[in-house]
C-alpha positions in Angstrom: 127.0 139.4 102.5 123.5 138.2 102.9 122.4 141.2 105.8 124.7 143.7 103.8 122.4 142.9 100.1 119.1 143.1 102.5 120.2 146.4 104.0 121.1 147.8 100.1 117.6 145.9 99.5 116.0 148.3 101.8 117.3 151.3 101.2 117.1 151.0 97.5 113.0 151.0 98.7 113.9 153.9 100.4 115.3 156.1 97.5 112.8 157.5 95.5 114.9 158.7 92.4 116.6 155.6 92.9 113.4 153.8 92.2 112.5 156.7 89.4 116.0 155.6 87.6 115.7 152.1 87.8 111.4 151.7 86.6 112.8 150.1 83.1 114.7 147.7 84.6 113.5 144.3 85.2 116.2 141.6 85.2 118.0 139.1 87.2 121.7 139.7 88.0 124.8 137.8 89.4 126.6 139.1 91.8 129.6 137.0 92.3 131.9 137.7 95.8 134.6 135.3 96.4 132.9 132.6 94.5 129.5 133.0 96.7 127.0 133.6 94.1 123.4 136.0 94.8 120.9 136.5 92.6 119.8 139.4 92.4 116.0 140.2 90.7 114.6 143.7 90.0 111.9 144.2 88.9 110.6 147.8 87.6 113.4 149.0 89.8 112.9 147.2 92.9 114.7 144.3 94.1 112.7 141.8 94.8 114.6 138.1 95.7 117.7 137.5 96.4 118.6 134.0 95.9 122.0 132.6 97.3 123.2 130.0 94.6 124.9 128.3 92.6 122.5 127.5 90.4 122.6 126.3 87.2 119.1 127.0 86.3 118.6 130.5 87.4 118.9 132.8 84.4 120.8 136.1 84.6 121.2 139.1 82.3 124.7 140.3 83.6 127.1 139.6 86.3 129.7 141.1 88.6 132.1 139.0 90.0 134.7 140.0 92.6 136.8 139.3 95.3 135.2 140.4 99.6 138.0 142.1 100.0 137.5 144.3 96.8 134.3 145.0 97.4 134.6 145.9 100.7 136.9 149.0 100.1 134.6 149.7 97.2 131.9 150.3 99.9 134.8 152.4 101.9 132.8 156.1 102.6 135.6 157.6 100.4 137.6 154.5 98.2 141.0 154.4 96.4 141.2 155.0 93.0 140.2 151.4 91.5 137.8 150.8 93.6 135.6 153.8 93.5 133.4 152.3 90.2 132.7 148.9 89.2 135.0 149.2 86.2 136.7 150.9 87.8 137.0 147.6 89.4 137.7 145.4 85.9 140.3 147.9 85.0 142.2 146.9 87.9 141.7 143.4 87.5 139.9 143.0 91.0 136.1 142.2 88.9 134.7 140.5 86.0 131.6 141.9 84.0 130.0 138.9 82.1 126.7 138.3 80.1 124.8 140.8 78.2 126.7 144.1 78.2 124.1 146.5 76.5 121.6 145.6 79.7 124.1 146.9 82.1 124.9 149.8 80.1 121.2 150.7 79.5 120.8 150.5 83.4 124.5 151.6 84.0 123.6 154.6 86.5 120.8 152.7 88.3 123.2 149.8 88.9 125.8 152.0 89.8 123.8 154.0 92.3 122.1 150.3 93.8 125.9 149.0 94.1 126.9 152.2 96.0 124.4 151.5 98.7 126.3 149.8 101.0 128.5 153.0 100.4 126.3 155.4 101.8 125.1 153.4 104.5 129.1 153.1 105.8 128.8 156.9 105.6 125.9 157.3 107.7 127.7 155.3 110.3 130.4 157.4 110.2 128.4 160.4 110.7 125.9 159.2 113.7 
C-alpha cells in the first residue's frame, strides 16, 4: 500500500490540472485499508507526507476507510459498478466516509481524481 500511495504521490506531481484543482486544499486525511491507517497531508494540492499510523495524535479533516480487496477493484482499469466512485463505495457498504463532510465535498473532484491514480497507472500497464 505504501509504494502504491508513493506512486499516486508522484503522479499527482505529475498532473498539472490535477495540481490546478486541488491549490485550495490543504488538509490531512485518513485513508483507512483493512485497518492499516496512512495519513495523508496536502498541501496547496500536493501531497506532501504520508505517515503510516495509528496515531492518536495526528489530526485529520476526513477519512476513507475500506477493505484491500475493495480498493483494489476500485483501481481495476475499468471497475464494476460499486466500485467505480468512492461512494460509490459507501453505498455498497464496502467504505466508510468519516469526519468533516463539507471538506471532502469542497475538494470532492480533486479527491476523486488523486484516489483514481492508482487507476490510471493500472491502465498504463495495460497499454505498454
Amino acid at each position: 500500500m505504501r509504494a502504491t500511495l508513493a506512486q499516486m504521490q508522484q503522479r499527482l506531481h505529475d498532473t498539472p490540472h490535477l495540481l490546478r484543482l486541488g491549490r485550495l486544499f490543504s488538509d490531512t486525511v485518513l485513508l483507512e485499508v483493512d485497518g492499516a491507517e496512512f495519513y495523508l497531508t496536502f498541501r496547496d494540492g500536493r501531497l506532501e507526507t504520508i505517515v503510516e499510523g495509528p496515531s492518536r495524535k495526528t489530526p485529520w479533516r476526513f477519512a476513507l476507510r475500506t477493505d484491500a480487496d475493495a480498493l483494489a477493484q476500485f483501481w481495476q482499469p475499468i471497475p464494476k459498478p460499486g466500485f467505480h466512485d468512492i461512494f460509490g463505495l459507501v453505498k455498497i457498504g464496502r467504505g466508510r466516509i468519516d469526519g468533516d463532510i463539507l471538506a471532502l465535498i469542497k475538494n470532492l473532484r480533486f479527491f476523486k481524481e488523486f484516489m483514481g491514480l492508482a487507476r490510471a497507472e493500472s491502465r498504463t500497464e495495460e497499454l505498454a
